[in-house]
N, CA, C and O of each residue as an XYZ file, in Angstrom:
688
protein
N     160.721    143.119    118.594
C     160.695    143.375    120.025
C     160.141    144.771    120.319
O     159.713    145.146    121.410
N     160.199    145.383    119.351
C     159.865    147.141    119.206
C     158.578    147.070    119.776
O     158.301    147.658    120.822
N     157.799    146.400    119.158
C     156.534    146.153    119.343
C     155.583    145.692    120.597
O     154.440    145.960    120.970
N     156.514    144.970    120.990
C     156.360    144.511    122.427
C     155.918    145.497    123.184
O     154.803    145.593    123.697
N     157.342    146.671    123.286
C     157.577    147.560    124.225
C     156.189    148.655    123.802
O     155.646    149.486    124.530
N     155.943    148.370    122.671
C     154.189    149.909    122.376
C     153.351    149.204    123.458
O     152.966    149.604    124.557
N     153.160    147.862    122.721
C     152.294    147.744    123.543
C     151.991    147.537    125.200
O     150.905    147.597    125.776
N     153.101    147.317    125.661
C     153.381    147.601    127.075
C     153.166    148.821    127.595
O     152.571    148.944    128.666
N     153.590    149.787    126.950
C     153.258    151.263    127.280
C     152.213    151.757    127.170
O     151.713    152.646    127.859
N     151.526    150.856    125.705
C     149.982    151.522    125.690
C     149.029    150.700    126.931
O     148.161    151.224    127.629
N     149.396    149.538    126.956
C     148.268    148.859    128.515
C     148.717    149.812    129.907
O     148.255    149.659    131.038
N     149.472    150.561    129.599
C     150.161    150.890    130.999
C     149.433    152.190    131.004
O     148.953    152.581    132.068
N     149.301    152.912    129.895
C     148.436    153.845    130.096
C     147.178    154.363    129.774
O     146.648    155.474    129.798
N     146.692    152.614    129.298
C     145.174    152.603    129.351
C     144.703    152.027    131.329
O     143.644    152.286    131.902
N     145.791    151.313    131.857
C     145.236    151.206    133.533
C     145.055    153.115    134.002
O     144.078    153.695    134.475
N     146.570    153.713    133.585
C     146.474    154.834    134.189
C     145.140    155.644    134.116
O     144.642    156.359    134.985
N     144.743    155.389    133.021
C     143.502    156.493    132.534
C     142.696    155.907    132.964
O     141.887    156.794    133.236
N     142.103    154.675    133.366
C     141.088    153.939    133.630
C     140.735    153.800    134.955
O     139.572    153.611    135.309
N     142.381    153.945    136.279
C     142.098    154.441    137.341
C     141.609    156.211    137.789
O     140.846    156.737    138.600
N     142.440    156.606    136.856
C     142.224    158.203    136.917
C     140.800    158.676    136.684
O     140.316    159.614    137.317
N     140.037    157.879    135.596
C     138.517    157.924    135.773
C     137.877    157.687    136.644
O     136.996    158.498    136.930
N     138.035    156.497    137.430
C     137.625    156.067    138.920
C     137.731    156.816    139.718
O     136.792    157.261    140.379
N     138.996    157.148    139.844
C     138.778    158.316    140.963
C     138.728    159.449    140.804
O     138.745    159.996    141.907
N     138.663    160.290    139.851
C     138.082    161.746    139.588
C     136.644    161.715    138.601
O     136.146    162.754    138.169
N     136.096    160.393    138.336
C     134.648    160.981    137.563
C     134.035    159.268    137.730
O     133.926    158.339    136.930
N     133.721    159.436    139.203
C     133.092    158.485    139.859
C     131.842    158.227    139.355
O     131.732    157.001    139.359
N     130.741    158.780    138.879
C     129.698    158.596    137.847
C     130.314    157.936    136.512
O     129.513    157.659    135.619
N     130.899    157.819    136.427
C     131.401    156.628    135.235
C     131.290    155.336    135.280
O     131.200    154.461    134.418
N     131.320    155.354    136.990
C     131.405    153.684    137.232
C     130.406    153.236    137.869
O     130.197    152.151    138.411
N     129.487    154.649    137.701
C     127.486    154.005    138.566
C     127.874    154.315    140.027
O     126.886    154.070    140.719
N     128.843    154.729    140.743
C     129.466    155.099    141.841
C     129.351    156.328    142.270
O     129.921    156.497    143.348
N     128.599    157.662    141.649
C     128.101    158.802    141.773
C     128.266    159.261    143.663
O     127.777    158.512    144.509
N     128.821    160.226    143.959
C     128.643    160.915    145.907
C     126.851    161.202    144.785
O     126.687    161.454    143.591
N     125.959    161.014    145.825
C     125.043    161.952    146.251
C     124.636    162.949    147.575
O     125.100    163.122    148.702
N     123.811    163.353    147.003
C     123.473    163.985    148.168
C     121.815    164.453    148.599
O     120.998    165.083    147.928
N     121.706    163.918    149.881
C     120.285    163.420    150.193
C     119.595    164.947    150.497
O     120.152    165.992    150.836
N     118.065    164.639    150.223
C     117.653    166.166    150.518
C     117.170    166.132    151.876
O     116.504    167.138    152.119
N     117.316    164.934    153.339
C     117.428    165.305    154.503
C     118.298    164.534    154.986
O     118.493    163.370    154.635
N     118.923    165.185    155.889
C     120.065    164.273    156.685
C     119.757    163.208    157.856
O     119.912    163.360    159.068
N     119.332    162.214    157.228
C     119.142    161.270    157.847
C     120.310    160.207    158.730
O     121.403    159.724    158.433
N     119.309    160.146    160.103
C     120.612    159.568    161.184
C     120.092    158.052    161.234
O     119.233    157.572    161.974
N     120.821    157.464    160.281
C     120.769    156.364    160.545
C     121.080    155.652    162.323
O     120.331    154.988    163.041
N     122.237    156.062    162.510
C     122.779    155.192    163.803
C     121.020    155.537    165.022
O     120.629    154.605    165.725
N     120.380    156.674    165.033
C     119.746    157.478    166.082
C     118.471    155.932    165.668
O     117.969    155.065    166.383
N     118.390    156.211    164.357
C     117.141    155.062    164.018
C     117.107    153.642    164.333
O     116.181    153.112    164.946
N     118.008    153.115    163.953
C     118.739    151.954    163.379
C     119.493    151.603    164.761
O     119.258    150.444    165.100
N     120.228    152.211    165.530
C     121.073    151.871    166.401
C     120.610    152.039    167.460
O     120.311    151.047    168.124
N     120.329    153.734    168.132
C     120.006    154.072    169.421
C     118.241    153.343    169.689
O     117.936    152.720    170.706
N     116.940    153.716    168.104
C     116.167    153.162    168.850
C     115.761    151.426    168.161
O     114.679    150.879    167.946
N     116.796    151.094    168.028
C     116.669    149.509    167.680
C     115.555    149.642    166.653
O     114.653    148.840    166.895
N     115.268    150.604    165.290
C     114.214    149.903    164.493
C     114.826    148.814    163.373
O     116.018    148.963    163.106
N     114.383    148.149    162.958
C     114.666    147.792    161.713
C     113.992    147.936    160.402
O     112.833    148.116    160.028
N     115.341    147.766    159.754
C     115.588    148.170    158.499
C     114.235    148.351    157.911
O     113.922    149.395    157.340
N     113.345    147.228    158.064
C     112.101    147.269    157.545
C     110.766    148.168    157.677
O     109.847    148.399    156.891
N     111.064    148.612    159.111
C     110.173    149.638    159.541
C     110.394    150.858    158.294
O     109.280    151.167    157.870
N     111.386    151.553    157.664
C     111.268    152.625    156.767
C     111.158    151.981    155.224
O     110.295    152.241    154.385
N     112.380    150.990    155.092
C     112.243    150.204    154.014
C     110.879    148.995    154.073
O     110.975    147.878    154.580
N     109.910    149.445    153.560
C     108.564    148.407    154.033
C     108.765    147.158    152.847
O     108.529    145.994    153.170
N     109.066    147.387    151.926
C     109.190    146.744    150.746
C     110.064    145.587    150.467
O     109.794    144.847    149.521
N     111.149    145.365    151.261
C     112.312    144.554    151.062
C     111.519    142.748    151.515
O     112.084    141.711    151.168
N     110.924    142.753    151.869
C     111.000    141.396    152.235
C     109.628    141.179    151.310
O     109.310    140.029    151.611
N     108.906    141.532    150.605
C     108.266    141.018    149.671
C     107.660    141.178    148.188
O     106.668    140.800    147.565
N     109.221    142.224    147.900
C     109.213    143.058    146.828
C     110.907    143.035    145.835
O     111.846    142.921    146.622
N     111.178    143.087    144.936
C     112.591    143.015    144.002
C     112.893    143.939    144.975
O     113.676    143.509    145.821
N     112.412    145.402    145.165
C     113.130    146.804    145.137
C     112.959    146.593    147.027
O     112.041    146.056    147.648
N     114.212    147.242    147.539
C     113.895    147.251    149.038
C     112.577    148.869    149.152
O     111.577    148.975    149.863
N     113.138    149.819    148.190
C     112.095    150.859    148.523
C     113.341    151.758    148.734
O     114.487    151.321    148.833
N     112.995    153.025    148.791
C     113.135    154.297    149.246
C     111.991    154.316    150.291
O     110.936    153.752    150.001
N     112.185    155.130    151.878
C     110.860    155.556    152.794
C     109.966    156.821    152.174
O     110.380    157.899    151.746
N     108.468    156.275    152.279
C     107.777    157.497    151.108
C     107.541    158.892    152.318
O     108.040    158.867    153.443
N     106.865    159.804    151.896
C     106.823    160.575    152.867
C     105.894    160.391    153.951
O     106.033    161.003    155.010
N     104.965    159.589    153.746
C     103.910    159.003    154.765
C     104.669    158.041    155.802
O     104.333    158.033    156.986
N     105.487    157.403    155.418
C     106.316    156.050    156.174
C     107.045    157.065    157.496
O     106.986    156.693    158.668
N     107.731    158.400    157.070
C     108.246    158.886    158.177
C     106.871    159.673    158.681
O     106.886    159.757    159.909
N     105.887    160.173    158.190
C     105.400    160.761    158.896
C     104.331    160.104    160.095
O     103.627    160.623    160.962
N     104.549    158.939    159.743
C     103.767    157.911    161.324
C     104.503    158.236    162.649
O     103.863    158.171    163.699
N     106.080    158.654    162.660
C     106.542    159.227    163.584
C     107.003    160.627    163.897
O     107.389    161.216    164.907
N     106.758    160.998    162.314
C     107.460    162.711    162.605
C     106.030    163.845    162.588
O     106.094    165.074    162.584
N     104.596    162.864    162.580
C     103.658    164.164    162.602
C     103.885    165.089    163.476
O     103.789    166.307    163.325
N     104.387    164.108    164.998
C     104.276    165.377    166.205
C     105.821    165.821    166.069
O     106.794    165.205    165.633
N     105.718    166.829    166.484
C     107.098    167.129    166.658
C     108.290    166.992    167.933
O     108.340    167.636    168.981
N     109.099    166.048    167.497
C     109.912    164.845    168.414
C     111.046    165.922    169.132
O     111.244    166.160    170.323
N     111.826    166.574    167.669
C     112.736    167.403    168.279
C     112.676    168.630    167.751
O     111.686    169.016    167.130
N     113.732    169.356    167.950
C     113.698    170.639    166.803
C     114.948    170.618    165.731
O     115.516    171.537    165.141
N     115.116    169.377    165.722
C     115.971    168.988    164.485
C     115.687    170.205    163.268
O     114.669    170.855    163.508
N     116.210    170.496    162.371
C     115.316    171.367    161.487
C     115.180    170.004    160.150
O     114.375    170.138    159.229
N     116.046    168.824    160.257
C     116.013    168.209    159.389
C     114.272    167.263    159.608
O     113.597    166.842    158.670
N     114.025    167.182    160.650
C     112.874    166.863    161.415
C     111.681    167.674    160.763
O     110.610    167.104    160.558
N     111.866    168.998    160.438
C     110.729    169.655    159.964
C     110.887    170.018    158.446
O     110.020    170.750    157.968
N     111.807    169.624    157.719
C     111.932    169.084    156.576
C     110.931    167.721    155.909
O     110.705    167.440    154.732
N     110.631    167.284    156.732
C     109.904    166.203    156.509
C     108.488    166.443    156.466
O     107.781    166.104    155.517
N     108.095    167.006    157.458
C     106.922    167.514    157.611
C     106.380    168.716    156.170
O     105.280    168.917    155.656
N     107.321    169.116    155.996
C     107.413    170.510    154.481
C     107.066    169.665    153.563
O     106.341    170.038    152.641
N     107.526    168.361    153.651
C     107.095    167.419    152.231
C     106.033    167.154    152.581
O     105.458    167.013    151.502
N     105.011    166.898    153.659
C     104.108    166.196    154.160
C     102.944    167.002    153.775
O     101.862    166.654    153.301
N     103.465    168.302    154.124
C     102.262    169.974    153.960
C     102.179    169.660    152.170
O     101.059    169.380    151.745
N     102.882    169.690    151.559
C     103.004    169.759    150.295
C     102.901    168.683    149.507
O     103.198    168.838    148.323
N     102.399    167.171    150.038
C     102.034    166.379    149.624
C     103.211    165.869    148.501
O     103.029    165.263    147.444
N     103.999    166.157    148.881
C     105.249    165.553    148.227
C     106.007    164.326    148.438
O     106.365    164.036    149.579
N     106.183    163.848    147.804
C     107.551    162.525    148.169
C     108.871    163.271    148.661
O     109.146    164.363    148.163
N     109.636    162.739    149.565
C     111.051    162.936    149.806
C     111.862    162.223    148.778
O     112.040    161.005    148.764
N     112.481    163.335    147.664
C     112.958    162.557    147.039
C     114.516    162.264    146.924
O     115.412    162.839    146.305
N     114.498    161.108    147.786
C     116.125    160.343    148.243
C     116.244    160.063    146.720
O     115.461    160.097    145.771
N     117.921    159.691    146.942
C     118.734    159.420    146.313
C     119.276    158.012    145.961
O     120.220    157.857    146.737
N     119.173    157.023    145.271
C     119.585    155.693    145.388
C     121.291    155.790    145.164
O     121.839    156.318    144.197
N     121.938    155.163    146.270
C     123.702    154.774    146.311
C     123.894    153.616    145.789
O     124.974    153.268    145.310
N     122.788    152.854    145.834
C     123.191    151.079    145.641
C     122.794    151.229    144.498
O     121.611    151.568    144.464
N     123.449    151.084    143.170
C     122.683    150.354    141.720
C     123.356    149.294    141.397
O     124.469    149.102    141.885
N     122.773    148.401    140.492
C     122.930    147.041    140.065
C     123.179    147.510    138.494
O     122.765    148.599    138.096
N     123.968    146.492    137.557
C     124.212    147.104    136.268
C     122.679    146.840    135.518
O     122.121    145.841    135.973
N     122.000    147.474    134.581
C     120.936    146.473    134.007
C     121.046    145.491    133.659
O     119.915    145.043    133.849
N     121.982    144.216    132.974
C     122.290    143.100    133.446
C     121.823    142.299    134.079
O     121.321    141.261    133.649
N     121.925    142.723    135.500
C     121.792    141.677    136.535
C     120.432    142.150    136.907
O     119.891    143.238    136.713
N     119.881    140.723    137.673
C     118.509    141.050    138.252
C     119.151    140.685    139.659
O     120.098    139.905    139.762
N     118.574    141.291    140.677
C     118.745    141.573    142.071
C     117.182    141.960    142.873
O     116.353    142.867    142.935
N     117.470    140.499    143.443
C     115.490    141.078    144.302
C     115.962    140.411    145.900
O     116.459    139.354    146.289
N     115.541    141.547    146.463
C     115.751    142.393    147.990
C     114.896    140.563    148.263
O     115.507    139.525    148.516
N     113.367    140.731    148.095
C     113.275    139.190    148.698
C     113.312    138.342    148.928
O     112.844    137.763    149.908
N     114.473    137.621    147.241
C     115.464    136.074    146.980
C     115.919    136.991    148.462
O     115.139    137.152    149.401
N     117.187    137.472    148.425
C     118.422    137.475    149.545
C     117.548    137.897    150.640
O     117.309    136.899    151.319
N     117.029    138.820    151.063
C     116.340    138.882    152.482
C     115.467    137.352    153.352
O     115.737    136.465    154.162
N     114.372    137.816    152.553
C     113.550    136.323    153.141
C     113.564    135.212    152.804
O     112.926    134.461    153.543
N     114.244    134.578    151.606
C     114.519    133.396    151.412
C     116.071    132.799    151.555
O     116.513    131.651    151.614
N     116.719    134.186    151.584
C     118.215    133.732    151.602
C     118.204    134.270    153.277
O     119.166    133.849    153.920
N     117.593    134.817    153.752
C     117.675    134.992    155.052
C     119.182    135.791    155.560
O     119.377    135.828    156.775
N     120.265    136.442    154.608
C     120.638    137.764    154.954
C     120.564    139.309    155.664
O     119.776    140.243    155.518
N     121.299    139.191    156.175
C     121.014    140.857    156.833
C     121.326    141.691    155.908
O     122.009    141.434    154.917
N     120.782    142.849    156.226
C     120.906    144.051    155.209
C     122.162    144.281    155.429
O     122.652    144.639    154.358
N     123.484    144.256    156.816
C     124.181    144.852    157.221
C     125.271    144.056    156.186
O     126.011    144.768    155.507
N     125.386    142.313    156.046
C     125.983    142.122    154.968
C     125.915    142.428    153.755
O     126.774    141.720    153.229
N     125.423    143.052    152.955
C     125.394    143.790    151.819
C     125.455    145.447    151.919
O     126.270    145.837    151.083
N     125.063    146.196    152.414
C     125.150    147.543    152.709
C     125.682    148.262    153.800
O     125.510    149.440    154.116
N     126.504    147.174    154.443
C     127.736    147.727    155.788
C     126.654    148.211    156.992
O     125.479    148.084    157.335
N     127.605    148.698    157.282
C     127.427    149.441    158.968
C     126.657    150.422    159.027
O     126.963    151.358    159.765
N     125.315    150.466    158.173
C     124.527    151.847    157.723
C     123.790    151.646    159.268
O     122.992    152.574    159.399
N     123.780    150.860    160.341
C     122.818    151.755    161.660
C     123.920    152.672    162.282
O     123.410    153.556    162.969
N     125.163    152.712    162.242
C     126.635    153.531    162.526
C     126.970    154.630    162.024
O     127.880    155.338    162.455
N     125.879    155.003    160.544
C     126.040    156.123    160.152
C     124.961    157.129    160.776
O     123.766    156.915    160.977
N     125.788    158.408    161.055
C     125.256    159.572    161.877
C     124.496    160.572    160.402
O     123.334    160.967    160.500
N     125.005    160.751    159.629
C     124.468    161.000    158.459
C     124.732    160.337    156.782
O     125.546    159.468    156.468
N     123.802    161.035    155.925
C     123.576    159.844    154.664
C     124.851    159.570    154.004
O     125.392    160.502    153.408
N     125.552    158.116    154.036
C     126.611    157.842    153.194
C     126.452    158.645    151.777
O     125.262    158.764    151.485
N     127.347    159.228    150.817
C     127.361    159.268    149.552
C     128.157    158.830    148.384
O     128.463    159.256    147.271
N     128.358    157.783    149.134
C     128.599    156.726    148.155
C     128.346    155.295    148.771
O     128.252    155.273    149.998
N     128.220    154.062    148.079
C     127.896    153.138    149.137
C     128.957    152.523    149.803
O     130.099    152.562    149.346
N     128.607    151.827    151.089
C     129.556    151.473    151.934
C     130.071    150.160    151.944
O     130.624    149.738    152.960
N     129.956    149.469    150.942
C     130.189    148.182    150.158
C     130.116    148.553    148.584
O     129.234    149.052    147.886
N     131.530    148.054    148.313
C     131.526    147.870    146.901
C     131.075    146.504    146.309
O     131.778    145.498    146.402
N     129.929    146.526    145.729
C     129.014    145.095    145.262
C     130.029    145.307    143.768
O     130.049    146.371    143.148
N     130.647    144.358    143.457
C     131.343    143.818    142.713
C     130.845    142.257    142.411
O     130.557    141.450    143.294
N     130.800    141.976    140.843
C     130.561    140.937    140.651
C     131.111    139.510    141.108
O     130.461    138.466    141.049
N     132.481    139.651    141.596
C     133.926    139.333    142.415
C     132.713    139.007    143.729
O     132.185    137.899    143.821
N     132.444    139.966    144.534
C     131.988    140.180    145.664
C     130.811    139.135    146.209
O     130.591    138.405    147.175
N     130.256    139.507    145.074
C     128.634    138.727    145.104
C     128.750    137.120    145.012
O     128.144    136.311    145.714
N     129.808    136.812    143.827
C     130.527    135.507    143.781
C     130.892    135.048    144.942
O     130.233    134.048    145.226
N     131.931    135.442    146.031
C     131.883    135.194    146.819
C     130.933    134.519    148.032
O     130.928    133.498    148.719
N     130.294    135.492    147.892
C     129.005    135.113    148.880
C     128.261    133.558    148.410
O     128.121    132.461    148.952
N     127.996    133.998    147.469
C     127.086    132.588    146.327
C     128.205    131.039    146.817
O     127.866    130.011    147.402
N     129.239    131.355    146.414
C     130.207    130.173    146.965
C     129.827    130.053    148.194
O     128.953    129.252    148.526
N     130.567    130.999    149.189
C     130.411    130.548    150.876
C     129.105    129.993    151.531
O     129.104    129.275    152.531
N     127.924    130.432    150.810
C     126.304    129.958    151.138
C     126.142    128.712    149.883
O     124.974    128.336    149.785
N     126.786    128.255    149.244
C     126.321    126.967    148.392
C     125.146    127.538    147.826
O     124.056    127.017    148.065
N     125.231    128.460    147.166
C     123.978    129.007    146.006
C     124.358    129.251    144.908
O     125.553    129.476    144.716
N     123.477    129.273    143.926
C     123.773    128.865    142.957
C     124.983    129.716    141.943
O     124.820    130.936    141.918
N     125.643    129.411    141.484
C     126.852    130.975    140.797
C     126.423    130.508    138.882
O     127.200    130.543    137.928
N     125.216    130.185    138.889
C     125.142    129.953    137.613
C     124.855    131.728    136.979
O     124.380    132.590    137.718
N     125.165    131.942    135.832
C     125.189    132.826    135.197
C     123.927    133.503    135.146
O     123.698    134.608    135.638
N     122.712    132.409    134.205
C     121.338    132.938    133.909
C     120.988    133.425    135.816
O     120.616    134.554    136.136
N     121.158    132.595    136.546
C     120.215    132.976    138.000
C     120.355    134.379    138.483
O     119.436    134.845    139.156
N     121.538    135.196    138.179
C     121.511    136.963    138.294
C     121.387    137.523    136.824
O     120.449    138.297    136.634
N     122.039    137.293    135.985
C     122.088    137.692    134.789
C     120.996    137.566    133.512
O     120.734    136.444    133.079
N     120.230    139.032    132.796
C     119.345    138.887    132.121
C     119.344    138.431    130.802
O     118.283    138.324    130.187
């Protein structure tokens, strides 16, 4: 019975350590805060002037990757100068300098799984808002994502839409 009780104690404080990683060394779990090099207002874009998703993300509906916006994509609206945001002329600094803005990706997939923005967008006909939350509501860049995509999660979905939950169809 001795034995019992180790091993009870040792599962008990392999959860402890395994939550304690989660929440103090969040890069362990591909869950990394970043932090964007402009503060982008989603809600001002996305919400106040009704664009969609696709206008910055050009890529999602006929590409795996939705995209990061390159520095040309904002500068179709930020050549002139709109406000005096200073995050506004941040953009333009990449533009002088022929640089990319280089964002930060929040959403990763494990290598494992394959995940393409155009199965679920244009053929599964999903909104971005079900998979990546309330991002036209954010006033500045989430740093961490606002949905936890869990394999649990994704299952879900696959059930409630009658698609397929076979293994090979996400898994490499």
């Amino acid at each position: 019975m001795r034995l019992g009780w180790k091993v009870f104690w040792l599962m008990l404080a392999g959860i402890a350590l395994i939550q304690f990683a989660v929440a103090f060394f969040p890069s362990l779990t591909g869950q990394a805060k970043v932090t964007q090099p402009i503060s982008f207002n989603h809600k001002k874009h996305a919400g106040e002037l009704s664009l969609p998703c696709t206008t910055c993300h050009q890529s999602v509906e006929s590409q795996t990757f939705a995209g990061l916006p390159q520095t040309e994509t904002c500068m179709t609206c930020h050549a002139a100068v709109l406000t005096k945001n200073p995050e506004e002329e941040k953009i333009r600094q990449f533009a002088a300098r022929k640089e990319p803005i280089p964002w930060q990706r929040i959403y990763r997939v494990p290598p494992s799984v394959f995940f393409s923005h155009r199965r679920h967008v244009t053929l599964g006909k999903i909104e971005c808002a079900a998979c990546h939350g309330k991002m036209a509501e954010q006033t500045s860049p989430p740093v961490a994502p606002l949905v936890s995509q869990t394999m649990q999660w994704c299952m879900e979905c696959h059930n409630q839409r009658k698609v397929s939950v076979d293994c090979n169809a996400c898994h490499k």
